[in-house]
C-alpha positions as CSV (number, residue, x, y, z in Angstrom):
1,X,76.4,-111.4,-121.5
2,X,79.0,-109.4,-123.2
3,X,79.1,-106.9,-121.0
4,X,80.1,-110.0,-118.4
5,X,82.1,-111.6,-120.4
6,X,84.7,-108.4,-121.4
7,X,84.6,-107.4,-117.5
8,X,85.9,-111.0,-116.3
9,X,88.8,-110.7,-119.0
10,X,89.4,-107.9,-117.7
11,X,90.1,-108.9,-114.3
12,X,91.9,-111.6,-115.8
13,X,94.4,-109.5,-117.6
14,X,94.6,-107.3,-114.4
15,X,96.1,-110.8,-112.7
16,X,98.2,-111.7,-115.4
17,X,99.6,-107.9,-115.1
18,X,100.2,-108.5,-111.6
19,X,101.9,-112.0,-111.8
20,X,104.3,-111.1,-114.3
21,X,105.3,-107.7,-112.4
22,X,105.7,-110.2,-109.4
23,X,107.6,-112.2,-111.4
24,X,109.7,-110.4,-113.3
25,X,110.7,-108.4,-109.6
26,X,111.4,-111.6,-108.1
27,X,113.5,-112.6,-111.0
28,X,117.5,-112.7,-111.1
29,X,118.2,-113.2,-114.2
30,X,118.1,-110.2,-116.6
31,X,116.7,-112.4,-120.1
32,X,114.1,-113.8,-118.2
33,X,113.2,-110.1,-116.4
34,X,113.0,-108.8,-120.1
35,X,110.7,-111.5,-121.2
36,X,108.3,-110.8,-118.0
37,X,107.8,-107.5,-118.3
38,X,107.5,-107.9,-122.0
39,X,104.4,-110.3,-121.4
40,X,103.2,-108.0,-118.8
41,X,103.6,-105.3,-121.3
42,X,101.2,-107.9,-123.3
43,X,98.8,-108.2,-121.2
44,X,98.3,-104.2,-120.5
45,X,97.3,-103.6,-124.2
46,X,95.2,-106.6,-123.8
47,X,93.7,-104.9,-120.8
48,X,93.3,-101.2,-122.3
49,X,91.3,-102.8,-125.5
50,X,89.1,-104.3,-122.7
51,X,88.6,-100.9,-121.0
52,X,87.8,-99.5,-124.8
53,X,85.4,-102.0,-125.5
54,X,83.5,-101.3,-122.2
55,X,83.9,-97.6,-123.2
56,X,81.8,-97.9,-126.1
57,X,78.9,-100.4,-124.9
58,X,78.8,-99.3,-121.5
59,X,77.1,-95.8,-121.1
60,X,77.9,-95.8,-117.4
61,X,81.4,-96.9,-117.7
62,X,82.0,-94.6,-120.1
63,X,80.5,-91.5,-117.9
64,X,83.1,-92.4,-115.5
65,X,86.1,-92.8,-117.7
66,X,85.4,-89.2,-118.9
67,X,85.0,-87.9,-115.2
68,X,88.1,-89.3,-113.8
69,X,90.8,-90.2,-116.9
70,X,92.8,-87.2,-117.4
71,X,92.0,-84.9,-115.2
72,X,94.0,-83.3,-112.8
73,X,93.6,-82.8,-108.6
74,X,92.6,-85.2,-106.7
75,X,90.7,-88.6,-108.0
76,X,88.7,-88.9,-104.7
């Protein structure tokens, strides 16, 4: 249930990422652009601590964070 529960907050910081970078692209007024990307900015730390927590409780997950993060050439 955890496991469930940190992977849908996940995908629902991913969305709030990708509204406020919408936003904040579509926005005309430089204040309000600074606050957007500031709560997008938000919302990726949010995000990363998600993707750390499935690090350490999810053996598969974590197999494929070490074969792809970091590495150079192609991802595919």
């Amino acid at each position: 249930m955890a496991t469930h529960q940190a992977i849908v907050s996940l995908m629902e910081e991913l969305q709030a990422i990708d509204w406020y970078r919408q936003r904040a692209d579509d926005c005309d007024d430089v204040q309000l652009k600074e606050v957007l990307v500031h709560n997008m900015n938000d919302e990726m730390e949010h995000a990363a601590m998600l993707i750390e927590w499935l690090r350490r409780n999810v053996g598969e997950f974590a197999a494929q964070l070490d074969k792809f993060l970091g590495v150079d050439g192609s991802i595919a």
